[in-house]
N, C-alpha and C positions, 0 to 999 in steps of 0.2 A: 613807625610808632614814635611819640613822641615824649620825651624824658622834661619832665618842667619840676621845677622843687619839689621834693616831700614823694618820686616819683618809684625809690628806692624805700622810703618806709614802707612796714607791714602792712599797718591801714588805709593804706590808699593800692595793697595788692589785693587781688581776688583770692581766693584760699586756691591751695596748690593740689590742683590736677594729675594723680598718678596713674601714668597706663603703664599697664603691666603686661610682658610679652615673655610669657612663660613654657610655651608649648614647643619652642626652638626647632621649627622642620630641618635644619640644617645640620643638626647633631643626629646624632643613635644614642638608643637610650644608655648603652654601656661606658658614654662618653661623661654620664653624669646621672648614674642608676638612681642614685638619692633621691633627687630633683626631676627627672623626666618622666613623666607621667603617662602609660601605655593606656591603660585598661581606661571604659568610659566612665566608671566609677572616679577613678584615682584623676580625671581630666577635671571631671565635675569640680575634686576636692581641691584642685591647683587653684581653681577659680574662686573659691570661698576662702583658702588660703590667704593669696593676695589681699581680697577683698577685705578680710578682717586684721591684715597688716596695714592698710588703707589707701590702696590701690582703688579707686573708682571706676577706671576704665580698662577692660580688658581684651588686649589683641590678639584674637582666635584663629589657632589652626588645628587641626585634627590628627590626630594616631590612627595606624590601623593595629591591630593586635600584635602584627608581627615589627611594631616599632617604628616605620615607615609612614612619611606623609600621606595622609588619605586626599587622596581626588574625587572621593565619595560626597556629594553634596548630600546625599543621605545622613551621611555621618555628621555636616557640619549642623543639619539639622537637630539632631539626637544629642549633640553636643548644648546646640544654643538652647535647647527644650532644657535641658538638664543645667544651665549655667541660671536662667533666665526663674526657673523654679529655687535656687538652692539661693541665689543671692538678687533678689530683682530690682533691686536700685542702681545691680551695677550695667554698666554702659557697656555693650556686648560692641565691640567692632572686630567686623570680620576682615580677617589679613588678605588682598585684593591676589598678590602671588603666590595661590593655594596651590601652586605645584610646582617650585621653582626646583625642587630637591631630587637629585638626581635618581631614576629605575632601581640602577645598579652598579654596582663597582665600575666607574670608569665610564658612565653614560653622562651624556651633557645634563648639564644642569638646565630644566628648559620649561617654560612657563606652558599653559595648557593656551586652547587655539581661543580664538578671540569671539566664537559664539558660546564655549564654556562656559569663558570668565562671564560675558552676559552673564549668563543661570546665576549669578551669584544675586540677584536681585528677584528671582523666584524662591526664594531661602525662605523656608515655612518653620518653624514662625521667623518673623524677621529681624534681622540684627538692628541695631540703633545707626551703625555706622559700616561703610562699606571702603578701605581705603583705597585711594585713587590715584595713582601714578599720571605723572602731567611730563609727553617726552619721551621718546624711544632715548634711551641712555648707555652706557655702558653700568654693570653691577659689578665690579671687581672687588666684592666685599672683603675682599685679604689684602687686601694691596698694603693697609696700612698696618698688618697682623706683625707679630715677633714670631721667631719662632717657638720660642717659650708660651706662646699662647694656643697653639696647636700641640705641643708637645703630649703624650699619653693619651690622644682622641683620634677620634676617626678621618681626621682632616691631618693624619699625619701622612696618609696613603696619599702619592706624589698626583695617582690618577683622581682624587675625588678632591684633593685642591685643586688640581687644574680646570676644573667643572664649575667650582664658584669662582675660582679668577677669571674666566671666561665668558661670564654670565651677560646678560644684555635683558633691559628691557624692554618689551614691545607696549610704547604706549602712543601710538600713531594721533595725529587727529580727532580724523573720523573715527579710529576705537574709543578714542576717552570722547566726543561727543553723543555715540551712540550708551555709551557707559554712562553717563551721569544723567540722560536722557530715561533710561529704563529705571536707576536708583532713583531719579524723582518722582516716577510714577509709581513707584513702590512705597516711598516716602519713606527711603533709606537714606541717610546723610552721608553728604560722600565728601569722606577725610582726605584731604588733598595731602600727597606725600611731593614734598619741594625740595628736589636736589639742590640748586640755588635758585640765583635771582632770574635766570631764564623761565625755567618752568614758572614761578610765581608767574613774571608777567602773563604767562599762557593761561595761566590758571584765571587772571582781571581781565584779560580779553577773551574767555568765555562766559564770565559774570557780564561784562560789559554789550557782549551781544546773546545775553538774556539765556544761555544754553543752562549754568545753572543757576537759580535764585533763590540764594538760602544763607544761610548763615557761612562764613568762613572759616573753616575750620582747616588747622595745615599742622605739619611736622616737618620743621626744621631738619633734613637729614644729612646728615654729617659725619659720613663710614668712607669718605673718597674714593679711589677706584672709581670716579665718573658722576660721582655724589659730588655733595660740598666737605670743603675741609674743614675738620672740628679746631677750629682755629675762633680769638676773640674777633679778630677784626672781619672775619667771613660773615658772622653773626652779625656782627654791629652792620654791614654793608643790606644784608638782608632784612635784618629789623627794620632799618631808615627808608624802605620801601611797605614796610606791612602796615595798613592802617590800623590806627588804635581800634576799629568793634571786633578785629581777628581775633582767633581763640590761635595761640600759639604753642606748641611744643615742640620741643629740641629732643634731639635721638642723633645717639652717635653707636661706634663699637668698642669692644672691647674695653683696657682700660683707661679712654678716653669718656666711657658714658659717664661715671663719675666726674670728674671736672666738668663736662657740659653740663650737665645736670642743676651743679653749684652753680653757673652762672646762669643759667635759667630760673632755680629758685630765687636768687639774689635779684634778678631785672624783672620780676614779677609773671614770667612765662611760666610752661607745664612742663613736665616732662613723661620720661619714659624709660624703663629699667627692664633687665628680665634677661636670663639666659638668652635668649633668640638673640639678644646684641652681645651680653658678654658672660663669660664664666666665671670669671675670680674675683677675688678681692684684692684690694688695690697692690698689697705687695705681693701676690700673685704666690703666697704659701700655700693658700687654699681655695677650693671652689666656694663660690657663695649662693645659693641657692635665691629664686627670686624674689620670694617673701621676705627674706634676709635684706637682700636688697632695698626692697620696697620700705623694709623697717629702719635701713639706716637711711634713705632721704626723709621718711617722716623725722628723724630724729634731727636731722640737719637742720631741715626749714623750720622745724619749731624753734632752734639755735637764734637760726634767723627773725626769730619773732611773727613770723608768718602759720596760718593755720592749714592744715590738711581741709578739703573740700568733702563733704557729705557724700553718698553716691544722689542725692537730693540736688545738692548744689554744683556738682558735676554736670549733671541733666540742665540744669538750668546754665552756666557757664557754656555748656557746649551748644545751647539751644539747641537741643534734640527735639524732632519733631514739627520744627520750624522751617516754614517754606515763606517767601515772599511772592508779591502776586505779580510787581512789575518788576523790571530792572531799573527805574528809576528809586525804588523804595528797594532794594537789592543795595544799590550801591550805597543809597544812603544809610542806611540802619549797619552797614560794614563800614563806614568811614571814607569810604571813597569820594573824588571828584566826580562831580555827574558830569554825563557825557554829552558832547557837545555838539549841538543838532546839524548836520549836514555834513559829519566828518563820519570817514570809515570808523568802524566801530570792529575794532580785532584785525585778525589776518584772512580774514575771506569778507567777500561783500553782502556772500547771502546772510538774509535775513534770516534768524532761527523762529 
């Protein structure tokens, strides 16, 4: 991305893009009874919540009654019916690691098998945004935790952290070529999630050999344990790579998401808040619930002189709906170099 005078004013930033990640498969509900929302009604109401704190985009995952991540695509359906009804401007993206959270006391933390995750692109009705893991990785999403931040929750049992410090994702290849392959026939937008600057490249050398052709859309993610480190100059090295048509947002954990947040609002990117990254407030006296959240970045970026985005102007920033027909008009309309005729194009030579 490229920073020229006046680059750092409001008006010359796009209105600020809140995803809201409210449904936290990681937790039980006991870990944050206030805030975690079981029943399909009370999931409905999280999603209007947000949205009328002014959150635009919302990252979905599903309850089952007894508290527990559902692996029911049924449910993610009944959900997206019920979110898509109650607030329909907001930008529904469906969370891509709908079952990372562990059975039971002491069972691995472990993602469902790789024609499930397909199913997530037969999702009736269908989400706006489906997110896309680029990179089989490691997930050590604690690695950078205090103990103070697990203290009084369910991640204080030594067997069900050892489940999320152990975590791995499987994002092969061929799985994320056949995954954005079936979201594009769906004419689902698939949210690229970028550990760093690896996965991004993977991410242009499948734009560049035409697998997807659509708008760019990515999160910055920054929880370590095998991620990127919520660090400025991790960010700055990663931006210096992303062409200015990307649609960017930053996500970190804990209480790190706050300070990434601020320098995402301040360099004119999006971001992302929500129990699922972190529980407290900054001096860690009390839990903040994520509408709370959502209410104290609006409050910031107005500070900042920058505006909150519409769920209108969300849709429109994120060019939902938007597919391109070549990869020459792919790379263009994203900011990229077009590709140059008689060189490999990616890491395989077959033609998509």
């Amino acid at each position: 991305m490229n920073y020229l005078d006046g680059s750092l004013y409001p008006e010359n930033q796009p209105p600020l893009v809140i995803t809201a990640a409210p449904y936290a498969p990681s937790w039980i509900p006991s870990d944050f009874p206030e805030d975690i929302p079981v029943t399909m009604a009370e999931q409905i109401q999280k999603a209007v919540d947000c949205y009328n704190a002014g959150a635009t985009v919302l990252h979905l995952h599903v309850r089952e009654l007894d508290g527990k991540g559902s692996k029911r695509l049924s449910k993610f359906n009944e959900l997206i019916a019920g979110v898509r009804k109650a607030v329909p401007d907001m930008v529904i993206q469906v969370g891509g690691s709908i079952s990372f959270a562990p059975e039971s006391d002491g069972a691995a933390a472990k993602w469902l098998s790789d024609d499930t995750r397909h199913m997530l692109a037969e999702l009736d009705p269908k989400p706006d945004q489906v997110t896309v893991t680029i990179n089989t990785s490691q997930m050590n999403v604690v690695e950078h935790w205090e103990d103070a931040d697990v203290k009084g929750t369910s991640m204080e049992d030594p067997a069900v952290y050892n489940a999320y410090k152990e975590m791995t994702v499987p994002a092969q290849p061929g799985w994320a070529e056949e995954h954005i392959r079936r979201l594009n026939a769906a004419g689902i937008q698939s949210a690229f999630q970028c550990y760093n600057i690896n996965s991004f490249d993977s991410v242009e050398r499948l734009m560049r050999r035409g697998i997807y052709k659509g708008p760019l859309v990515m999160n910055w993610v920054a929880i370590g344990g095998g991620m990127d480190v919520p660090s400025v100059h991790n960010l700055a090295n990663f931006m210096r790579a992303v062409p200015d048509g990307a649609m960017l947002t930053v996500e970190s954990s804990m209480r790190n998401v706050l300070p990434v947040n601020m320098m995402g609002i301040a360099l004119g990117l999006h971001v992302r808040t929500g129990i699922e990254d972190n529980l407290w407030a900054q001096d860690r006296k009390s839990k903040l619930g994520t509408a709370k959240q959502v209410e104290q970045l609006v409050r910031m970026s107005r500070e900042f002189g920058r505006e909150i985005a519409s769920g209108k102007q969300a849709r429109e920033i994120c060019k939902i709906g938007v597919f391109y027909d070549t990869v020459e008009e792919s790379l263009a309309k994203n900011g990229f170099a077009p590709n140059v005729a008689g060189r490999q194009q990616g890491y395989l030579r077959k033609v998509a």
